[in-house]
C-alpha positions in Angstrom: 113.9 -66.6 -91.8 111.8 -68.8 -93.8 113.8 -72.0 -92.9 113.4 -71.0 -89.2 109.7 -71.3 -89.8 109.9 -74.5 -91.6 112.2 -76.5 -89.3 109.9 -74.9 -86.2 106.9 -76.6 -87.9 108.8 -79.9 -89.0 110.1 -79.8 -85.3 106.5 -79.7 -84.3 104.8 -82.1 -86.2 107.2 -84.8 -84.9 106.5 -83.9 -81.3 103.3 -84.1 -82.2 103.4 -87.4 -83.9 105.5 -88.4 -81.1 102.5 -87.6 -78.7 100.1 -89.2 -80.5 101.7 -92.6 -81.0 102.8 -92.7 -77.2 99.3 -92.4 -76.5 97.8 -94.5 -78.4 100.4 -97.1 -77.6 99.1 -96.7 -74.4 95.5 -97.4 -75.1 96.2 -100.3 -76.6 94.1 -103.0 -75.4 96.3 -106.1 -74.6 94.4 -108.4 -77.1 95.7 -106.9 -79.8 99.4 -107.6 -79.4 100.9 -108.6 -83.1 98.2 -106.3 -84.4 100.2 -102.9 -84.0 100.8 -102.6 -87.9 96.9 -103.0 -88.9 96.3 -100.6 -86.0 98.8 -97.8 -86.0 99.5 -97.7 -90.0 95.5 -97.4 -90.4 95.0 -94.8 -87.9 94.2 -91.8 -90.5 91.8 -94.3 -92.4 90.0 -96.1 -89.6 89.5 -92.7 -87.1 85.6 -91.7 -87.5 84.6 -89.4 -89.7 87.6 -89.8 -92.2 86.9 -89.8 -95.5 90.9 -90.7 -96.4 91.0 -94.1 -98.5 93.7 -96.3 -96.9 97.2 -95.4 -98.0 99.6 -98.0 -99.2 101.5 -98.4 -96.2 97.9 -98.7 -94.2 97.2 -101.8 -96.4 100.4 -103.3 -96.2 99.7 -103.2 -91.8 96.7 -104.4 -92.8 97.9 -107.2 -94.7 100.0 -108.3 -92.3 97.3 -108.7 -89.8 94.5 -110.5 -91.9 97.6 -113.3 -93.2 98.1 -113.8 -88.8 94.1 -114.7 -89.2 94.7 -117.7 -90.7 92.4 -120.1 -88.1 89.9 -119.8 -85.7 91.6 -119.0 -83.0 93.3 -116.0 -84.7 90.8 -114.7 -86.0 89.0 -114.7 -83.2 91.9 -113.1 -81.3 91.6 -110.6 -84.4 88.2 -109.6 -84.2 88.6 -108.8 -80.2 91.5 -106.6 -80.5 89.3 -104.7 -82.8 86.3 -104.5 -80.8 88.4 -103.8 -78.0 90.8 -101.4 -79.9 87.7 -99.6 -81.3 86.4 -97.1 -78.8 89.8 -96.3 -77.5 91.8 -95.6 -80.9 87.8 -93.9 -81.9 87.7 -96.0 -85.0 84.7 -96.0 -87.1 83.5 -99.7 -87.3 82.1 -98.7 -91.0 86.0 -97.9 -91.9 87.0 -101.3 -90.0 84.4 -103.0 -91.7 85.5 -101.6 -94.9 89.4 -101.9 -94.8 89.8 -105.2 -96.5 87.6 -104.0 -99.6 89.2 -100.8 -99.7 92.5 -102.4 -99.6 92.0 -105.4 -102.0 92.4 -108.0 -99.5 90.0 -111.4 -99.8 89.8 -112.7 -96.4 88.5 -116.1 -95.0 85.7 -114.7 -92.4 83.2 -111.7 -92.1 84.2 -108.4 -91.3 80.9 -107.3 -90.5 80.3 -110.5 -88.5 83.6 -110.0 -87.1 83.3 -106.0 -85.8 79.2 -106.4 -85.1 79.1 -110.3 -83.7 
């Protein structure tokens, strides 16, 4: 009986995950095309109010994304995904701010100047 229980919640926790992806996918503003590993690996670090530090896979998206920001043009693309990404994913711009320190990445431009103009 206990594996019934088990698989029941495993079943559930994919639906769920399932649910939550799909909708965010949905949200996703169209500047941020390209970005979908930086955004959807980081979603448990960047929501507000989460205290998580970024996981590996989280700053592997992450990365990715800040290595596509390699000129001015990118990086601006960059920085509007984010502020356009922001209030629809409900990312805290502290933990957006914070991502590349809390991953170890060195990057070219601001974060702060980037999220907050």
């Amino acid at each position: 009986m206990g594996e019934k229980k088990v698989f029941g919640v495993v079943v559930l926790v994919m639906v769920y995950g399932l649910a939550v992806t799909t909708l965010i996918t949905a949200q996703v503003p169209s500047t941020c095309n390209g970005y979908g590993p930086l955004l959807f690996q980081c979603v448990p670090y960047l929501v507000i109010g989460s205290s998580d530090p970024p996981t590996p896979h989280c700053c592997d998206g992450a990365r990715v994304a800040f290595q596509r920001a390699n000129n001015a043009e990118a990086i601006k693309n960059l920085c509007s995904c984010l502020v356009d990404a922001g209030p629809y994913l409900n990312f805290g711009l502290e933990n957006l701010i914070n991502l590349p320190a809390a991953c170890n990445i060195q990057l070219s431009f601001s974060m702060d100047h980037c999220i907050n103009g």
